[in-house]
C-alpha positions in Angstrom: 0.0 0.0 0.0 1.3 3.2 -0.5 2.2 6.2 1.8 -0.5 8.6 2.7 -0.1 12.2 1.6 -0.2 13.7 4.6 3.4 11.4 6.2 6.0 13.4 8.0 9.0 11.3 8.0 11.0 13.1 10.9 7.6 13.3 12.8 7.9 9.1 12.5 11.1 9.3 13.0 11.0 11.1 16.5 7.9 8.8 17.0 9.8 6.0 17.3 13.4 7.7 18.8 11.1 8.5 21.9 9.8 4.3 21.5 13.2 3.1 21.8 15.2 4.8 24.2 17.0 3.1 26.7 14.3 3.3 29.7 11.4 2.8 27.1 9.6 -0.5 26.8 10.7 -1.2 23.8 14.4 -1.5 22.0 14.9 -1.4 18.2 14.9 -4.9 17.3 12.2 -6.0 19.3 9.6 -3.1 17.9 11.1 -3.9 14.1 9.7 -7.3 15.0 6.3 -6.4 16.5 5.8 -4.4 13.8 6.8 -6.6 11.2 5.0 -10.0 12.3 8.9 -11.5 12.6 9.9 -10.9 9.4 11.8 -7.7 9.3 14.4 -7.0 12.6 15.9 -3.7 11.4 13.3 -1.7 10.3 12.8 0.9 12.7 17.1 1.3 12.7 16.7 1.9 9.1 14.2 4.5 9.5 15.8 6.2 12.5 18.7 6.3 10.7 17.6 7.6 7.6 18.2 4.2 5.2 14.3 4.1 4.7 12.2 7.5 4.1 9.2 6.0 2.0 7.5 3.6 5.0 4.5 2.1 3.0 1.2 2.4 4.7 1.3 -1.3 5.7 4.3 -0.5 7.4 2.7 2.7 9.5 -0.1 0.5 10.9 2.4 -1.9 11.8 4.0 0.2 13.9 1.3 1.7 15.3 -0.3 -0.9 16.4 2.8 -2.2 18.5 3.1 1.2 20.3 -0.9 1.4 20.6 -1.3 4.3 18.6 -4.3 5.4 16.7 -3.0 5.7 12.8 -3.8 9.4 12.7 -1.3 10.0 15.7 1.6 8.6 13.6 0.4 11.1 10.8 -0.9 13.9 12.1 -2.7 16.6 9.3 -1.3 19.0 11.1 2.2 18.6 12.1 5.1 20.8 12.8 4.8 21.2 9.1 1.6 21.6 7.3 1.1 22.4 3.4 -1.5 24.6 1.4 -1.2 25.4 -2.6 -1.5 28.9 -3.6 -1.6 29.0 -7.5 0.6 26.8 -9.1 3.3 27.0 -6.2 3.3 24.5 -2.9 4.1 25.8 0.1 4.9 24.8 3.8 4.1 26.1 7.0 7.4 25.4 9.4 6.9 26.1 13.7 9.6 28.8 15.2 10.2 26.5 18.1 12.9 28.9 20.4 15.5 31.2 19.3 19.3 31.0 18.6 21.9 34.3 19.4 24.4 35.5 17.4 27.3 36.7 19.3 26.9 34.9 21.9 26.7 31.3 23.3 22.9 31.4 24.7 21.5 28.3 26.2 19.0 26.3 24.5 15.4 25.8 25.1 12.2 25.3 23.3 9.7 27.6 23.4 6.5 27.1 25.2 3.7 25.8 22.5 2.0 29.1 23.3 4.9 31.3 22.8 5.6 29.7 18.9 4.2 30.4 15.5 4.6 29.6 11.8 5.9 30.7 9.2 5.4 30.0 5.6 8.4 28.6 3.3 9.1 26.8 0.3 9.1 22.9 -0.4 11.6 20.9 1.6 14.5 21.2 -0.9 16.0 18.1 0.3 12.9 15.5 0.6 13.0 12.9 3.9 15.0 15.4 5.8 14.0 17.3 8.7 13.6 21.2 9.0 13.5 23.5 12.5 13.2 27.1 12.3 14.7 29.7 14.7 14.4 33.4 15.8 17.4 35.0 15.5 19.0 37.3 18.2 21.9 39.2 18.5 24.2 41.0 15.9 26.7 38.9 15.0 25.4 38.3 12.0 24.1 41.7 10.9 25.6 41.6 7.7 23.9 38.9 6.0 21.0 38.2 8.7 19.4 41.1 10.6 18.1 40.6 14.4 14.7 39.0 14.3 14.8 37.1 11.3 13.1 33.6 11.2 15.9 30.8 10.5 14.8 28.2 7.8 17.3 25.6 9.1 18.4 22.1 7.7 18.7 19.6 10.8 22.0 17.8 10.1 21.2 14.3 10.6 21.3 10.9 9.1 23.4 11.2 6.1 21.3 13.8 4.1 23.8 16.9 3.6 26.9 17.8 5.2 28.2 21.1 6.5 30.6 22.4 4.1 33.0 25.9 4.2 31.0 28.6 3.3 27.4 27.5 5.2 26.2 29.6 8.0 25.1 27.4 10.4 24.0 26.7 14.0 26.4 25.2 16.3 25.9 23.5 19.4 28.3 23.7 22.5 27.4 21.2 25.8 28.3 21.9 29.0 27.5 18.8 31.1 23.5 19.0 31.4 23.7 22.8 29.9 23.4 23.4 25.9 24.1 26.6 24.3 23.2 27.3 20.3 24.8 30.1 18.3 24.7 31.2 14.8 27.7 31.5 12.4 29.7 31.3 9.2 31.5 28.0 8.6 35.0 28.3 7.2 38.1 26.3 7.2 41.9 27.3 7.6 43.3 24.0 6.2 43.9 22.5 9.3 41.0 23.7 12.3 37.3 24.1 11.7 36.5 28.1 12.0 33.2 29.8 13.0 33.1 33.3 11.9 31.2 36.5 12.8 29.9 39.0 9.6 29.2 41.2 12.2 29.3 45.5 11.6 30.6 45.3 15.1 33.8 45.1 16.5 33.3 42.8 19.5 32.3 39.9 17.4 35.3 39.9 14.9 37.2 37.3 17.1 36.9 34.0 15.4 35.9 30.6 17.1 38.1 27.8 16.4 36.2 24.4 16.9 38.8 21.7 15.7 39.3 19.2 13.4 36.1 16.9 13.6 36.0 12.8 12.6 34.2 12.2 9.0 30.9 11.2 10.9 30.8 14.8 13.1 32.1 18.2 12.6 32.2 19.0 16.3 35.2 18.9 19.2 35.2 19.2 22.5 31.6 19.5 22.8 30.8 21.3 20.1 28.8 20.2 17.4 27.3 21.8 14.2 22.9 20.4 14.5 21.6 22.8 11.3 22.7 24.6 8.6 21.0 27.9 7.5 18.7 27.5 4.1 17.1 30.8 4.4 16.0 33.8 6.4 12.5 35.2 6.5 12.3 38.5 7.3 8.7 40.1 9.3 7.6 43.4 7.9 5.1 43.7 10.4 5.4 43.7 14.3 4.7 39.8 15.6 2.5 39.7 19.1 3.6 37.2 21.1 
């Protein structure tokens, strides 16, 4: 059977992340299985992982009846990201879920569901993946971003694309239980990683040298790159929040 129209593959994917982790009732293996009648042990690793991004709808009810879901809970109509058609062009609707700084390290947490809203983009260039979208703060990027604009931001997982020289992107920096996010240009001095300011300020000319990752992670020391910038919306009009 084929996959409904309305599937949200990182939606599933956080479904069944949440499904499997180390305190849930279930472990990869054993919720492939259920899902699967026996016959297929790594599904939900491929999935999770990125290897499968076109579940059929066999699958989907499969899966949710092992984790006792109703269907309609493993595809919502009205995810994080929700579609309308103006004319001849699609477009998306993608949550503002907190807000990154630039210039500073600022520690990361979600908004409250009251405190977010939408904002309308352009088809997922880059189908299967996962988008987030952030306020930005701060200055640091005043040059190419202006304070307040929404971040259209790839998540860099599973495989899809990797941050190369050039991106802006938002970095990641842990501090035992305490994460920070901030927002900068990518660059590379043949040896270290760089992060970059293109700030009109002085203060935020210093830049941030983060190391020389492993194939599988650019990140050192507890920093790691999660998104890379696809576009910023700018408002026009004063949001209420």
């Amino acid at each position: 059977m084929t996959q409904p129209s309305a599937f949200n593959i990182a939606y599933l994917r956080k479904i069944l992340e949440e499904a499997t982790a180390p305190d849930a009732k279930w472990n990869s293996r054993s919720l492939s299985l259920a899902a699967t009648s026996g016959k297929n042990p790594y599904l939900v690793r491929d999935i999770v992982k990125g290897k499968s991004t076109n579940p059929t709808l066999d699958t989907l009810v499969g899966l949710a009846k092992a984790l006792e879901m109703d269907i309609s809970q493993m595809i919502p109509a009205a995810a994080s990201v929700m579609h309308r058609v103006g004319g001849a062009q699609s477009y998306e609707m993608l949550e503002v879920v907190g807000a990154v700084a630039a210039g500073v390290w600022r520690e990361q947490t979600e908004w409250s569901q009251e405190d977010r809203y939408s904002i309308e983009v352009g088809p997922n260039p880059f189908p299967g993946s996962e988008r987030l979208a952030l306020k930005m703060e701060g200055l640091s990027m005043d040059k190419v971003i202006p304070p307040g604009s929404d971040l259209e931001c790839l998540r860099v997982a599973y495989g899809y694309v990797e941050p190369q020289p050039g991106d802006i992107v938002i970095v990641q920096r842990d501090k035992h239980d305490l994460h920070e996010l901030t927002c900068k240009r990518l660059d590379h001095d043949g040896q270290n990683y760089i992060l970059r300011a293109e700030s009109t300020r002085a203060e935020f000319q210093e830049p941030i040298v983060i190391g020389r990752p492993d194939e599988n992670s650019i990140s050192d020391d507890g920093i790691t790159i999660i998104a890379i910038v696809l576009r910023a919306h700018q408002s026009l009009y004063a949001r209420r929040r």
